[in-house]
N, C-alpha and C positions, 0 to 999 in steps of 0.2 A: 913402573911395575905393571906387568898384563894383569886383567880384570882376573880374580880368582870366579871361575865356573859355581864350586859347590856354594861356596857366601852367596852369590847374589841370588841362586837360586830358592838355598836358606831365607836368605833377608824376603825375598817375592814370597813365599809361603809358611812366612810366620814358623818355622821352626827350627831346630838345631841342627847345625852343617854338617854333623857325624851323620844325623837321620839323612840324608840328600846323599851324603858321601856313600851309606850305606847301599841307600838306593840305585844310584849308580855303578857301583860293583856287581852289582846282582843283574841289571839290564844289562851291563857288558858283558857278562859272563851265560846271558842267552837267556836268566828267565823271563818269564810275560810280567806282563801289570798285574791282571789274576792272581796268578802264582802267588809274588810277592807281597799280595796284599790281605790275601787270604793264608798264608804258611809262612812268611816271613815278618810277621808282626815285632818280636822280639829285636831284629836288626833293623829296623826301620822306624823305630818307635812306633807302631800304630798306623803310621801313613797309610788312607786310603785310596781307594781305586780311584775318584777322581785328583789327590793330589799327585797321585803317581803317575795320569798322563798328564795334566799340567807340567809336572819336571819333566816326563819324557821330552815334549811339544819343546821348552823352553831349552833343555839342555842341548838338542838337538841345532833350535836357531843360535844359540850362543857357541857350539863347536861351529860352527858354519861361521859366525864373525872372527871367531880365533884364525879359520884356515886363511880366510879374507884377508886377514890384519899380516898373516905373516906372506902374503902373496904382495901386500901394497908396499910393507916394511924391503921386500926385494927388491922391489921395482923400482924404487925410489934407492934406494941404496946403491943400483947398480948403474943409475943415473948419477949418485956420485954427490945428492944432494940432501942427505938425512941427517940431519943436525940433530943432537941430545935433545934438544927442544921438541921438535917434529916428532923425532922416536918415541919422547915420553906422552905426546898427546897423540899418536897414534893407538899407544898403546891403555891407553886412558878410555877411548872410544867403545861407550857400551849399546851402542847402536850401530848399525849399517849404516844408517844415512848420520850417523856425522862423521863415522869413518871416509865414506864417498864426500864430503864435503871437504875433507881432509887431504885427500888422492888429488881432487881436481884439480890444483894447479901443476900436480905432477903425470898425471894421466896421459900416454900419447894420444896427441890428436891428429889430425889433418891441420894442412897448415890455414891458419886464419889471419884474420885483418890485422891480429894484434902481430903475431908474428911475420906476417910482411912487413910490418911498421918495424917492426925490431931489427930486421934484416935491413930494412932502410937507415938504420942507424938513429931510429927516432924517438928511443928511450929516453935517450939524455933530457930531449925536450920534455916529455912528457913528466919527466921525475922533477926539473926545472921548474916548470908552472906548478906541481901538484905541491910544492916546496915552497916557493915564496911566491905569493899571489900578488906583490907588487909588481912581478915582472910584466910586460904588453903582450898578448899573444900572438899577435900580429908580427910586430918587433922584431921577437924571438924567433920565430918560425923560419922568419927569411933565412936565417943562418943557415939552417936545415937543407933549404931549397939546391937536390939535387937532381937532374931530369934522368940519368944515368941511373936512378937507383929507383925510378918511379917515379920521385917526386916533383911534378912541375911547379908548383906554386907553395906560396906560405898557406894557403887553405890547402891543401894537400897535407902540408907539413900536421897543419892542425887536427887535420883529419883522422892520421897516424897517431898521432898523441892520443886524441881522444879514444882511438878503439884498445892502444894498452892500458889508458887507466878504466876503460868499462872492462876489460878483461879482468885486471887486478880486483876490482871491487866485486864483480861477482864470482873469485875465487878467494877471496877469505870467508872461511870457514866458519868464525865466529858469527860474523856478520850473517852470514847467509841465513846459519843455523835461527837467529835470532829474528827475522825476517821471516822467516817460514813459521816461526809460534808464534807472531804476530800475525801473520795472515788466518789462520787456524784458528787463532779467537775472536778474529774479528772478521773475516771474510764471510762470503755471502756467494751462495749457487744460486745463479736465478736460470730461468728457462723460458722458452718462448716455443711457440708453433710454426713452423716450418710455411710460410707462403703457400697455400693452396693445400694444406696437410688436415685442416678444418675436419672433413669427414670421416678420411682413412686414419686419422689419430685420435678418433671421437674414446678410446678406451686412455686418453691421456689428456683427457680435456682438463683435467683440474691442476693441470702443469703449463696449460697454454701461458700463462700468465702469472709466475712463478717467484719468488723470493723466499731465502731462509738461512740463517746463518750456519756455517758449517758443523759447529758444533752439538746445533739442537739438531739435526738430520738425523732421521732413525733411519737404520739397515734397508727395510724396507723401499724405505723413498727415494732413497740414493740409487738403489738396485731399479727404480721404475724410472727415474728423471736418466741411467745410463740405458734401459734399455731405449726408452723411448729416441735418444739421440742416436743410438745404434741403427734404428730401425726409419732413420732419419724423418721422423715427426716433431721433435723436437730440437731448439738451438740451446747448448747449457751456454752459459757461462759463470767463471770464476773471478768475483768480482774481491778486492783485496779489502773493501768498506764497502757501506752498505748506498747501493748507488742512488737511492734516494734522498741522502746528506748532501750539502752543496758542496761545490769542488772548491779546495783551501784556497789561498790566493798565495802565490810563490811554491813552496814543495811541499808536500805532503808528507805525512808520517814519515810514508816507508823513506820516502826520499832525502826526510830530514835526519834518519838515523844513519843513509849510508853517509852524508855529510859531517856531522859527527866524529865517527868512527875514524874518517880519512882527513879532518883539522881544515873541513871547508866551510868558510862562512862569508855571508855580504857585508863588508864592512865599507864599499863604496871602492876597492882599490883595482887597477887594472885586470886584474886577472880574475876576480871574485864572481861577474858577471859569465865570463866563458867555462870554470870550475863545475856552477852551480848549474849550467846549462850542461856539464858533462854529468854529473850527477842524474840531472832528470833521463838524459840520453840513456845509461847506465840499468837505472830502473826499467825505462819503458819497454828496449829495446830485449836486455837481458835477463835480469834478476827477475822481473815479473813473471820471463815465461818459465825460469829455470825453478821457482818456488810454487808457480800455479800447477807445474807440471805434479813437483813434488803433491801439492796439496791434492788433487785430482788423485795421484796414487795412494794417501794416505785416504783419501774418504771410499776408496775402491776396497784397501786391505782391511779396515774399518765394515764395511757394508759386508763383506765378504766374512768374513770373520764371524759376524754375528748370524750370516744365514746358514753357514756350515752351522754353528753350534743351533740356531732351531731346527734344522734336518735332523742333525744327530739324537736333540730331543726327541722329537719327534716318533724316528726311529725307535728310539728304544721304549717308546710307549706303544708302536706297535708290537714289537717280537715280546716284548710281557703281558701281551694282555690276553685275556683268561684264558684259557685253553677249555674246552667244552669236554676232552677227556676220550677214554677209549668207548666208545658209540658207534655204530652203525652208520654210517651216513650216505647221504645221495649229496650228491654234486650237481649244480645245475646252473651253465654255464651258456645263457641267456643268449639270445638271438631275431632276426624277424627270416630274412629270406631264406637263410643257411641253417635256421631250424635252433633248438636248445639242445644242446646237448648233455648228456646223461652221463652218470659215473655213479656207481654203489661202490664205495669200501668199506674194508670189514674195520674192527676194534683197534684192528694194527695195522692201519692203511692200506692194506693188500687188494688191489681193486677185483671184485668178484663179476663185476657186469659193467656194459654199454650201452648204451641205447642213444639214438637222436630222435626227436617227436617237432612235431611241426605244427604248434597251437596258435601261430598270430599270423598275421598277413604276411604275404598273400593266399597261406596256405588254408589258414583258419582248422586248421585238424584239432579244437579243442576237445571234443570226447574224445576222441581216438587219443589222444595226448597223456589225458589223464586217465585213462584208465592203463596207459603201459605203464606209468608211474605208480598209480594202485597196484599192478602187476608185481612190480618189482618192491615194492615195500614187503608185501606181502612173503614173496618168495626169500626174502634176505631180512626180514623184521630191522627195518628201517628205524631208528630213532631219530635220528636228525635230518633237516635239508637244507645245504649249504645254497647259498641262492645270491649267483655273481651278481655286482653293483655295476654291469655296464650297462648296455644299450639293450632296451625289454625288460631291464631288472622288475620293475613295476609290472609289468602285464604279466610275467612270468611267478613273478612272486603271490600274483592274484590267483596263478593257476593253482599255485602251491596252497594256499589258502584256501582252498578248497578242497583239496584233497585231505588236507588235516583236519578239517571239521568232518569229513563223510567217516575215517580210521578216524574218530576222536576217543575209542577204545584204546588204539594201539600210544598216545600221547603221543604226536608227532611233534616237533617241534622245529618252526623255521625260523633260516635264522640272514639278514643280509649280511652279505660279507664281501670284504676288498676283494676283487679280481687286480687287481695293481700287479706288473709283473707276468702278470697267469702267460700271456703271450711269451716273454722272455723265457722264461721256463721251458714252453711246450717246445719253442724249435732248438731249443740248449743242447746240447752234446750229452749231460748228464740225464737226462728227459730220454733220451734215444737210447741211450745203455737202462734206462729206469723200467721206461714203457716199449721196451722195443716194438712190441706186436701191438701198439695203438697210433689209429692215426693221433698227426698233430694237434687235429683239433678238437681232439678226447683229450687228449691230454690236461687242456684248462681245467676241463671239471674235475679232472681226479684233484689236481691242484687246489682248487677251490674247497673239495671236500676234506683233505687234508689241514687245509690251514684253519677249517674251523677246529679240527679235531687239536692237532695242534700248532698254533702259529709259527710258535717258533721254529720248530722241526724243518716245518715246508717254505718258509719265509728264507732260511740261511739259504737253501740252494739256487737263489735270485741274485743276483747281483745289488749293492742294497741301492744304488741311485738309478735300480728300475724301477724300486719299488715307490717313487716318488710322494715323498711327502714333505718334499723342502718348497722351498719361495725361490726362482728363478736356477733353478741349481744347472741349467747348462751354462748360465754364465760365468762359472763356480771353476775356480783352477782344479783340477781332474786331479792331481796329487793331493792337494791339503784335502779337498771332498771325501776323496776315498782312504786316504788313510783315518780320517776323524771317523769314517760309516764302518770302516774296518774293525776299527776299536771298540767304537759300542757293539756289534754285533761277539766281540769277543768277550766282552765284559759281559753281555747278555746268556750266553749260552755257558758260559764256564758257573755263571749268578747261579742259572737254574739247575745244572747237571745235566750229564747226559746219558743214559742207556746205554750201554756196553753191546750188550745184544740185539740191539733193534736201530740204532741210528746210522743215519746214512752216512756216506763219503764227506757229503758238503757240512754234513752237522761234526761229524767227527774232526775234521780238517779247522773246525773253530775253535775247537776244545786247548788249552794250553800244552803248548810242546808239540802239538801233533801236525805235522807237515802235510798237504793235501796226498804227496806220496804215501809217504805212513798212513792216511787214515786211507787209500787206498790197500796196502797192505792187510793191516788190520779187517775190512772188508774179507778181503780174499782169504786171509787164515780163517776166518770166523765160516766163510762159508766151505770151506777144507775141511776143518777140523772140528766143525761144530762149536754151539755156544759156549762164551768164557764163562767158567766156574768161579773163578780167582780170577782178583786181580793181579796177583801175582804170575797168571797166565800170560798175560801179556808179553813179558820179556821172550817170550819164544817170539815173538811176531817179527820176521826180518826187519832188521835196521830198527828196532824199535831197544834202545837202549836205555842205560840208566840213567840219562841226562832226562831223554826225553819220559821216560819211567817215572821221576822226581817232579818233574811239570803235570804231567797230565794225569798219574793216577788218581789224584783228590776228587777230580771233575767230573770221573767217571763211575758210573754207578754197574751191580751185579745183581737182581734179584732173586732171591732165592738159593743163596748159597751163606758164607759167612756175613753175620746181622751186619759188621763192619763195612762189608764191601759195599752195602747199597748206602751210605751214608757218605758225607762229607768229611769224614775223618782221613787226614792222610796214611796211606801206612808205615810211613816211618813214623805214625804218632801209636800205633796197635798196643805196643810194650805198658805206653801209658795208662788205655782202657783196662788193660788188664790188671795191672794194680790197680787200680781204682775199683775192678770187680772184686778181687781178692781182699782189698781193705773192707767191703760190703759185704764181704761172705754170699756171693751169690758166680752164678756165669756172668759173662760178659752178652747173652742173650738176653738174658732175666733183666741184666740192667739195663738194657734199650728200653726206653719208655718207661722207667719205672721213677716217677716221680719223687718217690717218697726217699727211694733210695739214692737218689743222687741229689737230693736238695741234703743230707746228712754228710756228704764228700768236702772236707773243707780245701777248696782250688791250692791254697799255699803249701799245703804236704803234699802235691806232685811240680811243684815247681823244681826244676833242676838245670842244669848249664845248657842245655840241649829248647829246653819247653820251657817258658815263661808265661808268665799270668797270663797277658790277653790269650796266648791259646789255650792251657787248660780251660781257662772260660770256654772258648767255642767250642772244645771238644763236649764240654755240658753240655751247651746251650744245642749241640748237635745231636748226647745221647738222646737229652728228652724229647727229641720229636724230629729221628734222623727219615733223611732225603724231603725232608720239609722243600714247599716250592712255593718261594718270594711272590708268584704271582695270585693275581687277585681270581676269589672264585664268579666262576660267568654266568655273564648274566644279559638280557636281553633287552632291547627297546622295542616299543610300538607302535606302527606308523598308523597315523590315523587314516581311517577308512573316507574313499572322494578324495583323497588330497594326492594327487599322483602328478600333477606337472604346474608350471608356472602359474596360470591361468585361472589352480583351485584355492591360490593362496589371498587371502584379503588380509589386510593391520586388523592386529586384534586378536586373532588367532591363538591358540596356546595349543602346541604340539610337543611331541616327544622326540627326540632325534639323536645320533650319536658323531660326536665331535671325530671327525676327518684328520683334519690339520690346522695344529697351531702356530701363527706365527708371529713375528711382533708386535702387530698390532692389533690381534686380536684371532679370533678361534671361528673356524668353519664345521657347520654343522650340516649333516645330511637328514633333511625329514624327508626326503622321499622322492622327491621332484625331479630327479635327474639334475638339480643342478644347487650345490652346496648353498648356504646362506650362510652373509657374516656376524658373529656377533663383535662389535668394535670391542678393544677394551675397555672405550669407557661405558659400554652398555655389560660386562662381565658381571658387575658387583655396585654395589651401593659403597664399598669402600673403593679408596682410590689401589690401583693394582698397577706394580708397574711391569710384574713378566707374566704374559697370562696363562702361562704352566703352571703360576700360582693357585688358579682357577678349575684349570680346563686339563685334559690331554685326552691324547689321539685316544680314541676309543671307550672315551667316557659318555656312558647315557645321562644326556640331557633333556629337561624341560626349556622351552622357548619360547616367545610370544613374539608374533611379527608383526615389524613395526613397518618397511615399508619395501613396495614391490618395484623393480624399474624393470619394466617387459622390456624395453628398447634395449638395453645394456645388460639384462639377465644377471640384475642383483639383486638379492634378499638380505633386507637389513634386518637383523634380528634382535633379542636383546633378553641375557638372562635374568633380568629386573623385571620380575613377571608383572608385579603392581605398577608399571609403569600403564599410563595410558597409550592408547595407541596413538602414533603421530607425533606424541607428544616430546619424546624425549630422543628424537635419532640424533644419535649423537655424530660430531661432525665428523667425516672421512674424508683421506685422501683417496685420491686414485692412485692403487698398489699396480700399475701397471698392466692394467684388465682384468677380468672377472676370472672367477674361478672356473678354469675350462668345465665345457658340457662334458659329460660322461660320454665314451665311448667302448666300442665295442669291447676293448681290452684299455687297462690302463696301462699308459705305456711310458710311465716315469716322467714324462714331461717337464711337470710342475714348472714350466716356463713362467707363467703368470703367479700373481700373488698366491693363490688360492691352491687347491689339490685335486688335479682332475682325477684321481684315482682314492677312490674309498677307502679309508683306513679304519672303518669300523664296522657295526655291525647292526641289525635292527629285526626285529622280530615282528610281523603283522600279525593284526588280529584278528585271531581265528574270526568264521564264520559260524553264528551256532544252530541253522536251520540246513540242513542237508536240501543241494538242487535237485530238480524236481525233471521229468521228462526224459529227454535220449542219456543225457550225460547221464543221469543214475542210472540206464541201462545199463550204458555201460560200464560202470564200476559194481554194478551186481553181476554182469559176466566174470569182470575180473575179482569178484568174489568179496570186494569191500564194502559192498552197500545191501 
């Protein structure tokens, strides 16, 4: 009997096969994860957003072993050789790799040793000796000896024999299977340094000389021990025990289980000594490299696996983190030779002005700089200045810092923030139809200034693995990467809502149901026909039907028309609201927000065939405090004043900084230097911590105390055990396969190396609070600030 899909799904996440079964009806039938997780509670028992892509991810790889199974069930059957037995443990197979372990003695191949030998007629022999080991091997073989068919000699003969039975033994499946989870709990990845690789491999020094067993290998290590071999600085190897144990004397494990399995043992008789010498043969030649290979791809889809899932954390700790709201802002999108350039948006991102100014070398234009900046706060009442983390972000951010103390009337307030991306964006397609009349490289700062305003909005129109805040992710399969950055960025933006009136193609196109076509559509009516009133408006929008209507309407918000529309409520849920006002003796306005009145609503008297409890609940929990938004309110860090690059850092230190990128082995923080510091996991907490999202995420303001500086290799070891002394307590690190890149001019999704060359947070410097004195305050009294 084939593997029942919904059970084993069920059985993996702990809950009843009806709820899986449910669930899969609803994905086939085209709704999203959102959707169904958010409006379909009733048929799904409850299942949340993340059990709902864990089934997706699962149901998916298990239709893909189904197609598998009935693709090898043909093959084999048309070959004429699928026996009940074969069929049933084909069909038994809830793995790929024991299914392929299954196929392989039926799998075409090219022809091999063993198959020569068979064509030589030299089976017989081979089943002869592996059968009764009193036979001579020598003896026997002569029989054999035909020169017509290849075979010159009785070592020839033997020869033949011996590559059918290493074939035979490294195609039983059982065996194999067995062999491969014995290498896997006992095997060991060591590593060496490549002859003459000493200097150019110095970011993989702590692998020069390498051992660990496969099992304790975290994501990380595995990802720096395969880059570093890629990049040929290091030799791995897949060792099956742990190579500093002595070597057994006669066979070893592995070689003793295939013995075993196939009724071979030294008991002193003729054929026992040439048997156990095929055996070893068997092993060395085949099985070792046919389960090393295996293991090598298991510690790949392993290592992989777990840096997809820190990206995708990652990810969604950026597109939630706090949005700074509708504000005025400047954009300033750092630079030395090519100047900084400038960007004022209004409340709704509408860019009103440009400017480029040229305050660092070689130009040195600092008054002339700031006072066009004074100029323009001025002229557009500036509240915020978004201030790119690339290359000058510090000397630029100095400049800004002074301009905010000189307007310390106006409260100016700066702010660092990720350029990660800004480049991807500026030369994008979508950027060109956005900004058509700006150059390209205005464009960054609008970008910048937007995503303080708000992240999420300007983050969706990036591609998300440019926005880089994974561990190695070009070495990341390009499918599973992006559909996992797919997912959270849907589950992000459906989480939060989106504007009906004001959001863009690329924001809209994430929403559930809305196809990037349709949410172009949608665009083009809205600017036809003027802003939607109703949601109910929408079904006019071409090709925008009631499928897609029943997906996306919940997500989508309407300010300023019916109180329903700007909320989370879906509209096939409005009939409900309304009894529920009608039971209250009020409107259905009065009862938005109205505490008192809807804590007196008891949920079980709008239950009906249609609405079930958990949603009457959220329609509550939605009147009291509807288009509520999940994320956190913002807030700012302060870089300490002097500390601006490697050279100002000493142990000892206690700075403020905001968490970049988390990844397994611990959290990168940016105080300001141009170049992130680690804090390990074991310097996170005084408790033990084993995922440090438990701790940390992208975009959280922290305190830190530096513990120690390596200028050679441009690490900062950090540690958020402030009472730690300094020196005292660095905790041990591997080498994640080089330092966290230096910041440059644009982040550009890299994240090749451990760390996160592109800023994912934010940081606030401290004002100045003595206004400069001489030409510069000239000139900001011309331009009318000082």
């Amino acid at each position: 009997m084939t593997i029942d899909i919904h059970r084993v799904i069920a059985d993996e996440l702990g809950v009843a096969q009806r709820q899986v079964t449910a669930a899969v009806d609803l994905l086939d039938g085209g709704a999203t994860v959102p959707f169904i997780a958010r409006y379909r509670k009733e048929a799904t028992g409850t299942l949340d957003d993340a059990q709902l892509r864990t089934l997706d991810e699962r149901l998916r790889y298990l239709r893909e072993l189904a197609d598998r199974r009935e693709a090898v069930l043909g093959s084999i059957a048309d070959q004429g050789k699928l026996t009940d037995d074969l069929k049933a443990q084909i069909l038994a197979a809830d793995t790929k790799a024991r299914l392929e372990d299954l196929y392989l003695p039926y799998k075409p191949k090219r022809r091999t040793k063993a198959q020569i030998a068979r064509e030589a007629g030299l089976e017989p022999l081979a089943d002869r000796l592996l059968g009764d080991p009193n036979l001579e091997p020598n003896t026997e073989a002569t029989a054999f000896v035909d020169p017509e068919k290849g075979v010159a000699d009785a070592a020839a003969a033997l020869a033949g024999a011996r590559a059918i039975l290493t074939e035979r033994f490294s195609e039983d499946a059982d065996l194999i299977g067995g062999l491969r989870e014995r290498m896997w709990t006992r095997g060991v990845v060591t590593s060496r340094v490549r002859e003459g690789k000493e200097t150019d491999g110095a970011k993989f020094a702590d692998y020069f000389d390498f051992s660990e067993p496969f099992e304790k290998l975290p994501s990380h290590r595995i990802l720096a021990l395969f880059r570093g071999e890629k990049e040929e600085m290091l030799t791995l190897g897949l060792e099956p025990a742990d190579p500093t144990e002595p070597e057994p004397v006669g066979l070893n494990d592995y070689e003793m289980a295939i013995a075993v399995r196939f009724g071979v043992s030294d008991q002193g008789r003729p054929g026992d000594r040439w048997l156990r010498d095929t055996v070893s043969w068997a092993w060395k030649t085949r099985i070792l490299v046919h389960v090393s290979v295996d293991t090598r791809v298991r510690l790949w889809q392993a290592a992989e696996d777990e840096a997809v899932r820190v990206f995708a954390s990652n990810l969604r700790d950026l597109l939630l983190a706090a949005p700074a709201g509708t504000r005025t802002t400047m954009g300033l999108d750092p630079g030395f030779r090519t100047g900084v350039k400038v960007a004022v948006v209004d409340s709704t991102g509408k860019v009103v002005d440009t400017h480029t100014i040229y305050p660092h070398k070689p130009q040195g234009r600092w008054d002339e700089a700031l006072a066009a900046l004074a100029a323009l706060v001025k002229k557009h009442d500036v509240d915020l200045i978004a201030i790119g983390n690339g290359t000058a972000s510090r000397e630029t951010d100095k400049l800004a810092g002074e301009l905010v103390a000189l307007a310390s009337d106006r409260k100016l307030t700066k702010v660092m923030v990720s350029e990660a991306g800004a480049s991807v964006y500026s030369a994008s397609a979508y950027a060109s139809r956005e900004l058509p009349d700006l150059d390209v490289s205005l464009r960054g700062a609008v970008s910048i200034a937007r995503r303080l305003q708000d992240p999420l909005a300007e983050l969706v129109k990036i591609d998300p693995k440019s926005i880089g805040v994974g561990q190695y992710q070009h070495d990341l399969a390009e499918n599973k990467l992006s559909r996992s950055l797919d997912a959270v960025v849907e589950d992000c933006v459906n989480a939060v809502g989106v504007d009906l009136n004001t959001a863009s193609s690329p924001l809209l196109s994430r929403v559930s149901g809305v196809t990037a076509s349709l949410a172009d559509n949608i665009v083009a009516y809205r600017d036809a026909k003027g802003a939607f009133t109703s949601r109910s408006a929408l079904l006019d929008v071409p090709r925008l039907g009631p499928k897609a209507f029943e997906q996306c309407a919940g997500f989508l918000r309407i300010r300023g028309g019916d109180p329903l529309d700007g909320s989370s409520v879906h509209p096939e849920a409005y009939p409900v609201v309304r009894r529920m006002a009608d039971s209250s003796g009020c409107a259905v306005d009065t009862l938005i927000g109205n505490a008192r009145a809807l804590t007196a609503i008891r949920p079980g008297e709008f239950v009906d065939e249609t609405f079930g409890l958990p949603t009457i609940t959220d329609i509550l929990s939605e009147l009291e405090k509807p288009g509520r938004d999940p994320r956190p309110e913002f807030t700012t860090a302060t870089f300490a004043e002097g500390v601006e690059k490697l050279s100002d850092l000493s142990p000892g230190m206690v700075l403020e900084g905001v968490v970049t990128n988390v990844a397994a082995f611990g959290a990168f923080v940016d105080i300001g230097v141009h170049q992130d510091g680690l804090v390990h996991i074991s310097a996170m907490s005084h408790e033990f911590v084993s995922d440090p999202r438990d701790v940390a995420k992208s975009g959280d303001v922290v305190k830190v105390r530096v513990v120690e500086v390596d200028a050679n290799r441009n690490r900062i070891s950090l540690t958020m055990r402030l009472d730690d002394e300094a020196g005292a307590s660095k905790p041990k690190q591997r080498a994640e396969g080089g330092r966290a890149p230096r910041r440059t001019d644009r982040g550009n999704g890299n994240g090749g190396n451990s760390g996160n060359g592109n800023r994912g947070g934010r940081g606030n410097g401290r004002r100045q609070q003595e206004a400069p004195q001489g030409a510069m305050a000239e000139a900001l009294r011309r331009a009318g600030l000082a």
